[in-house]
N, C-alpha and C positions, 0 to 999 in steps of 0.2 A: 614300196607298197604301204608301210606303216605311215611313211611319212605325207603321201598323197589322202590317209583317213584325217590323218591328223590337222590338215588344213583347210578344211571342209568347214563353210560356214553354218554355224549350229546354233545363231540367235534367231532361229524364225522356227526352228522345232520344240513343240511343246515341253514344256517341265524342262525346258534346258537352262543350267547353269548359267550366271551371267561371270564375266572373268573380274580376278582380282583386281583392284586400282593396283597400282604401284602406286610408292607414297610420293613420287612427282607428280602425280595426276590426279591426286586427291586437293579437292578445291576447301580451303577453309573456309568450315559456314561461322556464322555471324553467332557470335557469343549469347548465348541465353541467360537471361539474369531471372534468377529465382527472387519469385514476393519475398521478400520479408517486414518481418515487425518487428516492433522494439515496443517491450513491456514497459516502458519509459513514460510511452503514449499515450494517452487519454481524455476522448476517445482512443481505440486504436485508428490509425491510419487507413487510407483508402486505399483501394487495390491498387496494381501496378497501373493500369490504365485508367487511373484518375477516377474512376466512377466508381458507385456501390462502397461497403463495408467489407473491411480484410480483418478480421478477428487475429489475434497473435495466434503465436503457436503456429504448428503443422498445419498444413491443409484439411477443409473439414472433410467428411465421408461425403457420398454421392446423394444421400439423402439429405443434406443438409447445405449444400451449394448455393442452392436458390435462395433459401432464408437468409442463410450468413453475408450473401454476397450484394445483397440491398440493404434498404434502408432498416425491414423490420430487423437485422441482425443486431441493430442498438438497443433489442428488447429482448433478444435472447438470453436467457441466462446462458448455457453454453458457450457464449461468444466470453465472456470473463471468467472463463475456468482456469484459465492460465496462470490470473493471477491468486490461487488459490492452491495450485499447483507447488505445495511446499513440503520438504522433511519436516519432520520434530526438530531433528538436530539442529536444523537451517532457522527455527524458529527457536530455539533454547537459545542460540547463541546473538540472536539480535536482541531478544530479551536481556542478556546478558551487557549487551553494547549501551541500550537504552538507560542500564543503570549507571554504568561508568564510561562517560562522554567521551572520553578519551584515543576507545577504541576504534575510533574511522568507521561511525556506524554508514557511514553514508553510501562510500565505497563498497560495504559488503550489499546493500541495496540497488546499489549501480544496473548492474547487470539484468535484475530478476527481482524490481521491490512488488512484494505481495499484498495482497488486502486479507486475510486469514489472519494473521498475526493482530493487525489492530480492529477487525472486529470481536476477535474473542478477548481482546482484551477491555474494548471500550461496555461489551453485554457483560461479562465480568462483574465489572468496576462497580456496572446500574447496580446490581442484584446485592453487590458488598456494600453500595454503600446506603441503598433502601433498609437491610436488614440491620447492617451494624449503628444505622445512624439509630434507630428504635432502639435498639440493647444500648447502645451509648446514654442515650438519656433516661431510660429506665435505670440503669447505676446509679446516675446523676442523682435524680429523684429516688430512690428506694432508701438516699439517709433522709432525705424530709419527709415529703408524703407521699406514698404509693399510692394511694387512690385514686389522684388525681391524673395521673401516667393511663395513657392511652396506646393503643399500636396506631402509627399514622400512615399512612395508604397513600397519602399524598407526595412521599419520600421518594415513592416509586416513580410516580410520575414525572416530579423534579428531575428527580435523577435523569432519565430517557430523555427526556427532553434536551436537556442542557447538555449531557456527554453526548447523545448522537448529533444534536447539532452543533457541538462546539468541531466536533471530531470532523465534519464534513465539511459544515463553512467556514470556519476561519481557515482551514490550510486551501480552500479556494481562493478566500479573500486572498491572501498573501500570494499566492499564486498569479492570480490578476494586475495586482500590485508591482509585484515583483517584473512583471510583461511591462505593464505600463514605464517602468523606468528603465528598462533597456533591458533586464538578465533577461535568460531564457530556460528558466526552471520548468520541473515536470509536478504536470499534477496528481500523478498518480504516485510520485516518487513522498512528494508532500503530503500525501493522502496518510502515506505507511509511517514517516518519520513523524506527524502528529500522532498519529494512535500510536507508537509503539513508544512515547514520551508519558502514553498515559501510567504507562506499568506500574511505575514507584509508585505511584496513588494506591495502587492495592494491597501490598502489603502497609503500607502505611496506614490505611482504612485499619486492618488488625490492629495496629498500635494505638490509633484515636482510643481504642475502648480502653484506656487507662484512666480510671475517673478521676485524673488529678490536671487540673487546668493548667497549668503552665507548662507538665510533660507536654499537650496537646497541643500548643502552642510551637514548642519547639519541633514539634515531628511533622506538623504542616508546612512550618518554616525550610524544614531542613528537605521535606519531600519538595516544595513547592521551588525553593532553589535549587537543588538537584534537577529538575525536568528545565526549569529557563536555563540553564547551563546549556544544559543539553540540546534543546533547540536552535539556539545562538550558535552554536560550536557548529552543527552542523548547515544550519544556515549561512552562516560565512563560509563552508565549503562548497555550497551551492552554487552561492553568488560567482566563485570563477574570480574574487578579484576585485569584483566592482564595489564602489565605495556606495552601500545601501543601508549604512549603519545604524541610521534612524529607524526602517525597519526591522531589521533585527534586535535593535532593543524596544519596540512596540511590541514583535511577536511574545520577547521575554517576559515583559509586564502584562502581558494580558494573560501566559501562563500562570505565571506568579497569582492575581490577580483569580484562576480558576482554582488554584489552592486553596486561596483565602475565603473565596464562596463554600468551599466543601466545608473548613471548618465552622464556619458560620453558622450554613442552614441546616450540616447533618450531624455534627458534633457538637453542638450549643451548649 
């Protein structure tokens, strides 16, 4: 009797149970590949179906699908929060790499390089070196004649100028350059290792205020070669190899060469 209920076909009565696969009857479905991004990119990369804008990072929210996922996503701010997305520590310690070349700054960038780091250091920089360039040459002038010492306003402007645009186009320039002769560098990785090159400029701005000329001299020198080090060293681990020597000692001289305008126009 049990066994005559028990054979009773029960897929056409409602809310009925469907039976187990057994795992010989289970069919393998077709591997799903999740988007992803690489914080390398920049732009970031298109979605997985070739169309619209894939912002790095996680998946956006529901209200934010539509914007991120076309064209306007290249004007979200939203769509670049990822690379913002930093520790302190994670940021102390590049800071730390930028001053002593040595340490494989490149590598700790690989993975996850961020633009936080070389914005606050390049708005920094304006602000140290609009104010100290002023008090610099107020020392200077307060053993001849103080009256003629003015506050210059125009420091300001120099400054912003020159650091945000140095910070942005020359590591494009080389960037394109770099393409044109075969590597295949990132420009948003180039983005982080010029601004995080600026650093030793800042405390070294503190040091400029020694009113003795030839001190200045040498802590521009010594800041100025310290940062082309630094760029060179990491640029040949970019490169992968490839023999692009000429530009890596262009990038280094025109560092150098950003030093030698600092002490110029704001250390005179």
């Amino acid at each position: 009797m049990d066994e005559g209920y028990a054979n009773l076909p029960t897929s056409h009565l409602l809310g009925s149970v469907p039976a187990v696969l057994t795992p010989d009857e289970r069919k393998p479905g077709a591997p799903v590949e999740a988007a992803t991004s690489r914080l390398q990119q920049f732009p970031p990369a298109p979605g997985a179906n070739g169309g619209g804008y894939q912002p790095p990072g996680p998946p956006p929210l529901d209200g934010d699908v539509e914007t991120q996922t076309s064209w306007k996503g290249y004007f979200n701010v939203a769509s670049y929060a990822p690379y913002f997305n930093v520790d302190t520590d994670v940021v102390v310690d590049r800071l730390v790499s930028s001053i002593y070349p040595m340490d494989g700054f490149v590598r700790k960038i690989d993975a996850n390089p961020d633009m936080y780091g070389p914005l606050w250091i390049t708005t920094t920089l304006i602000f140290m070196l609009a104010a100290f360039g002023n008090f610099a040459t107020y020392l200077m002038q307060r053993k001849t004649d103080l009256n003629i010492w003015n506050f210059d306003v125009g420091y300001f402007n120099w400054a912003a100028s020159v650091m945000y645009g140095y910070a942005i186009m020359v590591p494009a320039a080389f960037f394109f350059l770099f393409q044109y002769f075969g590597s295949r560098p990132s420009l948003v990785r180039f983005w982080c290792m010029w601004g995080y090159s600026l650093f030793v400029f800042i405390p070294a701005s503190i040091l400029l205020l020694i009113p003795v000329e030839f001190l200045r001299w040498l802590i521009i020198a010594g800041a100025g070669g310290a940062s082309s080090w630094f760029i060179a060293l990491n640029l040949k681990e970019c490169t992968e190899g490839a023999d692009l020597m000429p530009l890596i000692a262009s990038a280094s001289v025109l560092q150098f060469a950003l030093a030698l305008f600092i002490k110029v126009y704001f250390f005179a």
